[in-house]
N, C-alpha and C positions, 0 to 999 in steps of 0.2 A: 586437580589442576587449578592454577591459582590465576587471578584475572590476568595477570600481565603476562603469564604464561600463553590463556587461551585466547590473547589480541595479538597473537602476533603473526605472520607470515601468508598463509591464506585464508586464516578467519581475519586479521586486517584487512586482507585486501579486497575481499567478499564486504565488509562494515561497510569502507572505504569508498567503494563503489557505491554503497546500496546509499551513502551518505549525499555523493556526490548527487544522483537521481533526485534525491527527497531535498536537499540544495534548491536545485532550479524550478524546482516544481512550488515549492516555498517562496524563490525569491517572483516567479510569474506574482503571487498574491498579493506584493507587496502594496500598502497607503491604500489598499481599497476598503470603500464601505461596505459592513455589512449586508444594506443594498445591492452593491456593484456583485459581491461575492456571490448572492444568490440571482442575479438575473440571469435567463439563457440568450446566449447569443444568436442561436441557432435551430431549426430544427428537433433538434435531441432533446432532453431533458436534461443534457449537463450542462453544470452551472461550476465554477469556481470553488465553492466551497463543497459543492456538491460529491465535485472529485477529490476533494481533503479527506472526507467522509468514506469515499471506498476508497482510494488506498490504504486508511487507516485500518479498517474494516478489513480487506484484503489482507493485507498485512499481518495481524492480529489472525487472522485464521487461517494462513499457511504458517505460521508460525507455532502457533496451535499442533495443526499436522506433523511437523516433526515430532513435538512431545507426544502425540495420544492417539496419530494416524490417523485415518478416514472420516473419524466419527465426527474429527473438528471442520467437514466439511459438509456434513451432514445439510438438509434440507429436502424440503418438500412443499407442495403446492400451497400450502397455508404459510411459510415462510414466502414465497415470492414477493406480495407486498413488502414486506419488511428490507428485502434487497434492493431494492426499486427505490425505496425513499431513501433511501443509502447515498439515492446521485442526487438531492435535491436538499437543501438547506432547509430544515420547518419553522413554525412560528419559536421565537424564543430563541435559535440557534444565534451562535455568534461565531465571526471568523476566528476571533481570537481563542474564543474557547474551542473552536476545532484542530487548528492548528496547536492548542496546545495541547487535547488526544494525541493527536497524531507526535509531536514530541516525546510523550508517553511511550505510545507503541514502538517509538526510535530507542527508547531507553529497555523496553521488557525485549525489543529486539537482539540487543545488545546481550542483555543478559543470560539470554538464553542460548543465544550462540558461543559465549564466554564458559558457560558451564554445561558443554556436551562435550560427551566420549570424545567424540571425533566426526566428522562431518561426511561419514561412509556411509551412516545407519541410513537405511531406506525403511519407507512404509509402502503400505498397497497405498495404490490410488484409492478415491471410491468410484465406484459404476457410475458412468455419466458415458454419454455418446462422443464426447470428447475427447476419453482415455483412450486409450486402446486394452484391451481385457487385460487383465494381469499386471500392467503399470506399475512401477514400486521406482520412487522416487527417493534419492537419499537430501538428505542435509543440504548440502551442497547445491542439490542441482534446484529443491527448493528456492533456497539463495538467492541464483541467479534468477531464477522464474519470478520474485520480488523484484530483484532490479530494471529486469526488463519491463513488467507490469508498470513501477514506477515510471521510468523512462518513457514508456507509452504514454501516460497520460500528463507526465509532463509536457509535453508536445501537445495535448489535446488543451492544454490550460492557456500555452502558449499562443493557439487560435481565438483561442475563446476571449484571453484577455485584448488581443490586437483587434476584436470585434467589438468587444467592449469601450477599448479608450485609445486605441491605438500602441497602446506599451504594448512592449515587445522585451522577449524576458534577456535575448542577447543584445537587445539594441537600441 
């Protein structure tokens, strides 16, 4: 299947969407400092950049999932730190270099959706309290679980920023 082939109809509109999400959630970060990007506004420990950082990360491993199933969701107690500092920007980080992973992950996202069978293949979930036993997710419904993912916390960015400086990502 050839790329112009597999962007069209409901892998477009799956991109489409998932583009529009990672849009707003990009345009909330806009002209801020590195600083501004890693302060928390709130309570929590997200930060700006911090959520550049998982959704990328998210991203990248359900994506993962399609290709090679469960394993890409793998983890265990000695990974928990490592997912943790996922919402928080470290010494050395930059907005710009995170925002331009997360570019990255938009493009191997791309790719990968361009060059599948078809958007039917499911895998098993993995075991987590979460799932329900048996779970088997296709392509698709992947997908959407990305857009919604993004969408959520574009919304969380959208607090966070109007806490920060008052911008506001619609207004």
């Amino acid at each position: 299947m050839s790329d112009a082939q597999a962007l069209t109809g409901e892998r477009a509109d799956l991109l489409e969407s998932l583009a529009r999400t990672r849009y707003f959630l990009r345009h909330t970060l806009r002209d801020l400092t590195d600083e501004q990007a890693a302060q928390r506004t709130a309570a929590s420990e997200l930060c700006l950049g911090g959520l550049i950082k998982h959704v990328t990360l998210t991203e990248r491993q359900w994506i993962r999932f399609i290709q090679v199933g469960p394993s890409a969701m793998a983890w265990d107690q000695s990974s928990a730190g490592d997912w943790l500092s996922a919402f928080q920007m470290q010494p050395g980080e930059t907005l710009a270099g995170l925002l331009d992973e997360y570019a990255k992950a938009a493009d191997e996202t791309a790719a990968v959706v361009a060059g599948l069978a078809g958007l039917d293949a499911a895998q098993p979930l993995p075991e987590a309290p979460w799932f329900p036993p048996g779970t088997r997710w296709s392509a698709r419904r992947v997908l959407l679980h990305v857009i919604a993912e993004t969408a959520q916390h574009a919304g969380h960015a959208d607090i966070i920023r109007e806490s920060l400086d008052g911008a506001r990502s619609m207004g």
